[in-house]
C-alpha positions in Angstrom: -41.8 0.4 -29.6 -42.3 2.2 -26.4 -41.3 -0.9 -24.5 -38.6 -2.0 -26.4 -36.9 1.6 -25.6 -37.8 1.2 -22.1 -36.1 -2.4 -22.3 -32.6 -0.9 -23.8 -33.0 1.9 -21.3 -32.8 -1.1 -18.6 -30.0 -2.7 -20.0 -27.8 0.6 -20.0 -28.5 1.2 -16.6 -27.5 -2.4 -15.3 -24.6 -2.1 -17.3 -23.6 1.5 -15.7 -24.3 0.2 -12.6 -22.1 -2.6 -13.0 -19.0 -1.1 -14.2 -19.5 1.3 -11.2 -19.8 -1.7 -8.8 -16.4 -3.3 -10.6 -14.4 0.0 -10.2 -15.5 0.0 -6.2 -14.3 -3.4 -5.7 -11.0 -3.0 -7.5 -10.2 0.2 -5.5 -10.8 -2.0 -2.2 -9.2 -4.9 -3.2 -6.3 -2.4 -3.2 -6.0 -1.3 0.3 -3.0 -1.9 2.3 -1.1 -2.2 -0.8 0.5 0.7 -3.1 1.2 -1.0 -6.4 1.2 -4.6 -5.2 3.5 -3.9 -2.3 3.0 -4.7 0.8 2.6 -1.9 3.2 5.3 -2.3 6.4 5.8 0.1 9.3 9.4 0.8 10.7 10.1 2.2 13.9 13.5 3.6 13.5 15.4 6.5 15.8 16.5 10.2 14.1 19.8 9.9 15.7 21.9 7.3 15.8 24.8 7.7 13.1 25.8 6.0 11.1 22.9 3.4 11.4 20.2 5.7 11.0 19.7 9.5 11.4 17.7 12.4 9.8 19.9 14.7 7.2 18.8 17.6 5.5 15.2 16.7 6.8 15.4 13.3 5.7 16.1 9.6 7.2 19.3 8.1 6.3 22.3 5.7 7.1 23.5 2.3 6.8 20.4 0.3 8.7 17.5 2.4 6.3 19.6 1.8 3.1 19.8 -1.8 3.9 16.0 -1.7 4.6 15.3 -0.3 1.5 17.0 -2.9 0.2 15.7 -5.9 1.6 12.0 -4.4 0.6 13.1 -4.0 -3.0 13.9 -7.7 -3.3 10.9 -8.7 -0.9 8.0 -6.2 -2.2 7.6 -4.1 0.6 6.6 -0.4 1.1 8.2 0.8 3.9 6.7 3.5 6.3 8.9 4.9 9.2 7.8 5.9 12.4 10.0 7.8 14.1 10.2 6.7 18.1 11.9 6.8 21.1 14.3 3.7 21.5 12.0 3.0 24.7 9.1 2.7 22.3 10.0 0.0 20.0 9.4 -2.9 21.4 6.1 -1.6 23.2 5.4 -0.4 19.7 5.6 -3.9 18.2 3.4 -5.9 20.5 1.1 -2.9 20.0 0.6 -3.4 16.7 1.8 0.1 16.5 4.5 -1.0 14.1 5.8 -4.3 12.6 9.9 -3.8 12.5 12.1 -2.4 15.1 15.5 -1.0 13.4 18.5 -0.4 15.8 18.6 -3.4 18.3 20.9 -5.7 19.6 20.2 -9.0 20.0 19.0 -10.5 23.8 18.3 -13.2 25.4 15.7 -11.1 27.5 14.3 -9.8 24.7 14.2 -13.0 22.7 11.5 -14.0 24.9 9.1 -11.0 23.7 10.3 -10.2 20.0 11.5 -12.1 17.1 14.6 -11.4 15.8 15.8 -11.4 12.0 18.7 -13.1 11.1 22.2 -10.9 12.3 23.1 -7.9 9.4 25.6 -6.3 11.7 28.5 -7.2 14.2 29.6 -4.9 16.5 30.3 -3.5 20.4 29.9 -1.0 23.0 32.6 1.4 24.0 33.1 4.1 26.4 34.1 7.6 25.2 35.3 10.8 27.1 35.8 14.3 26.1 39.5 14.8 24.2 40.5 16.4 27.7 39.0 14.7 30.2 41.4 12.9 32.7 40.0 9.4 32.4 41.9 7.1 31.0 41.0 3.8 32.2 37.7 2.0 33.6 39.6 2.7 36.7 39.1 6.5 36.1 35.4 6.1 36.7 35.5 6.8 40.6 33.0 9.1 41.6 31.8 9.8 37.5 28.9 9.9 36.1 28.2 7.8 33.1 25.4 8.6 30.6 23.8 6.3 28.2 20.7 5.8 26.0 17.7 4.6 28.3 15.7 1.6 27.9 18.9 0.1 26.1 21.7 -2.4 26.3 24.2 0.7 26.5 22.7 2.4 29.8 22.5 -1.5 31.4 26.2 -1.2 30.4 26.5 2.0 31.9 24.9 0.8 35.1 27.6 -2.2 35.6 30.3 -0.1 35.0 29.4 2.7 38.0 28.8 -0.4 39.6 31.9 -2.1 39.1 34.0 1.5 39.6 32.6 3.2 42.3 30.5 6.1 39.8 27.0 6.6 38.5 25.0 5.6 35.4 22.5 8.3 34.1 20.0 7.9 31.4 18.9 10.3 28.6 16.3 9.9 25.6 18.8 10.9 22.7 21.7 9.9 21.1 23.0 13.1 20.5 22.0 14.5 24.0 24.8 12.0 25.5 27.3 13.7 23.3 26.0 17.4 24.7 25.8 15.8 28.2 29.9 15.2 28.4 31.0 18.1 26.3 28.7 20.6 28.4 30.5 18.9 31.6 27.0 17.3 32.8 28.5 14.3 32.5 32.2 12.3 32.7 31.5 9.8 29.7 29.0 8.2 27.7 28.2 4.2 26.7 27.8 4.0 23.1 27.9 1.3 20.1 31.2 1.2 18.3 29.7 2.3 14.7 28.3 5.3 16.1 31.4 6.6 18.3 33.6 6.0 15.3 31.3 7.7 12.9 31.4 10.7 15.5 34.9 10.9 15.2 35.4 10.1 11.5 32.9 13.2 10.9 34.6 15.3 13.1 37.7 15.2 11.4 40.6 17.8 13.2 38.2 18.9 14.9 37.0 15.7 17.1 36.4 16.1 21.1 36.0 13.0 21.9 38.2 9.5 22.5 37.5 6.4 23.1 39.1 4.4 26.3 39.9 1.1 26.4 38.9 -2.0 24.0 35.1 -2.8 23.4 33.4 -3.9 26.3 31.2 -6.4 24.6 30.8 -8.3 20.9 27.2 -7.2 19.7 25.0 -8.8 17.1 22.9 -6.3 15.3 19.3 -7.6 13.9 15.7 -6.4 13.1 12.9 -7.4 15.6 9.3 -8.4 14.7 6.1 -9.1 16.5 6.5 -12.0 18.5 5.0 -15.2 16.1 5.8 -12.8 13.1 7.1 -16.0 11.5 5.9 -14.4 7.9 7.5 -11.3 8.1 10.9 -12.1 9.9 11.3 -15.0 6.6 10.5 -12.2 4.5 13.6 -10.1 6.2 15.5 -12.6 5.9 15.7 -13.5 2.4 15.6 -10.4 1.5 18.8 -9.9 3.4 20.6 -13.2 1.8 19.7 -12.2 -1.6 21.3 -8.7 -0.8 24.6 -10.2 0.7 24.1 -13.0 -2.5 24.2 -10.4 -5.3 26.4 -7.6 -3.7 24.2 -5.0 -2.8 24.9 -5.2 1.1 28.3 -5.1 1.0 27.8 -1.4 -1.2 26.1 -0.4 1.4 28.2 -1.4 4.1 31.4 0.7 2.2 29.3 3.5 2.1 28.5 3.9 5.9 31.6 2.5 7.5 34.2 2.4 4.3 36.6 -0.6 3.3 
């Protein structure tokens, strides 16, 4: 009798043991993942309207709505990271992150990202405050000419003081190069079309700024991955087809930059 308790008292034990040993492995086998999806970081900047920007405390615009997107049909989690535009690429063959938001597509940087397939079309334009006395490239003798460092706009920015006889200067932040010509620091800023016109479309009577001249350049706007990131980019991009496919981007796209 004695032994035959003993024996059951064995077999609970096991069994105890056993479920424990099930629940750990399950809990692991989750890691990385929050409810099946697939855990991806985004570096993204908090200023760059209407593509994406912090309101209210929060991340928005065009390029994070689109994002979300894309993960919905592609079963991604999305984590951003906000980051200095400097950062990104650094960031991505760092590990630190595994999408860049916010680039332009470059032959130079081709070489040490991958790029997604093109969401966006766009260009870069110049803008001046409402009363400034430039009206032409011309204009730029002897002005100074600020635009967001480490990007295409400041290289931009550079061949135009080049080209007109001023001087490019580079700052960190979107909305710094705004504060920089409307605090007289600077003569004009080098800044992609969306963004200037959101400016001005949020602005409304009260708008300080102008654009001069036509674009400068015609832009292609795409996500970057790790270089070899043959796995994720595919998984951008058909997220992105099945979006334009069944209607969602083009919701979007009225949202941020109307009809």
């Amino acid at each position: 009798m004695y032994k035959m308790k003993r024996l059951l008292f064995l077999l609970g034990t096991i069994g105890l043991l056993s479920l424990i040993l099930v629940g750990c492995s399950n809990s692991n086998s989750d890691a990385g993942t929050s409810g099946g999806r697939e855990k991806v970081s985004v570096a993204a900047l908090n200023n760059y309207p209407p593509l994406i920007f912090k309101q209210d405390g929060k991340l928005t615009g065009f390029e994070y709505d689109l994002l979300q997107a894309i993960a919905e049909e592609e079963n991604l989690e999305l984590e951003f990271k906000e980051m200095k535009f400097d950062g990104f690429i650094p960031g991505l063959q760092s590990n630190q992150v595994d999408i860049a938001s916010s680039l332009l597509i470059r032959e130079e940087r081709k070489e040490v990202v991958d790029f997604s397939d093109i969401f966006l079309n766009s260009g870069l334009v110049l803008a001046v405050a409402n009363n400034s006395s430039i009206q032409s490239f011309e204009d730029l003798k002897g002005k100074t000419i600020v635009a967001t460092q480490g990007s295409t706009t400041f290289e931009k920015a550079k061949e135009l003081a080049d080209q007109y006889g001023g001087k490019a200067k580079p700052l960190k932040e979107t909305d710094a190069l705004y504060l920089d010509v409307e605090n007289g620091n600077a003569d004009a800023l080098v800044l992609n079309s969306p963004t200037v016109e959101y400016r001005l479309a949020v602005d409304g009577d009260n708008v300080k700024f102008r654009i001069v001249g036509e674009h400068m350049t015609v832009d292609e706007h795409a996500f970057a991955v790790k270089k070899g990131n043959k796995e994720l980019a595919d998984k951008i991009n058909a997220g992105l087809k099945t979006v334009k496919e069944n209607g969602e981007y083009n919701k979007i796209h009225e949202k941020w930059f109307g009809k």
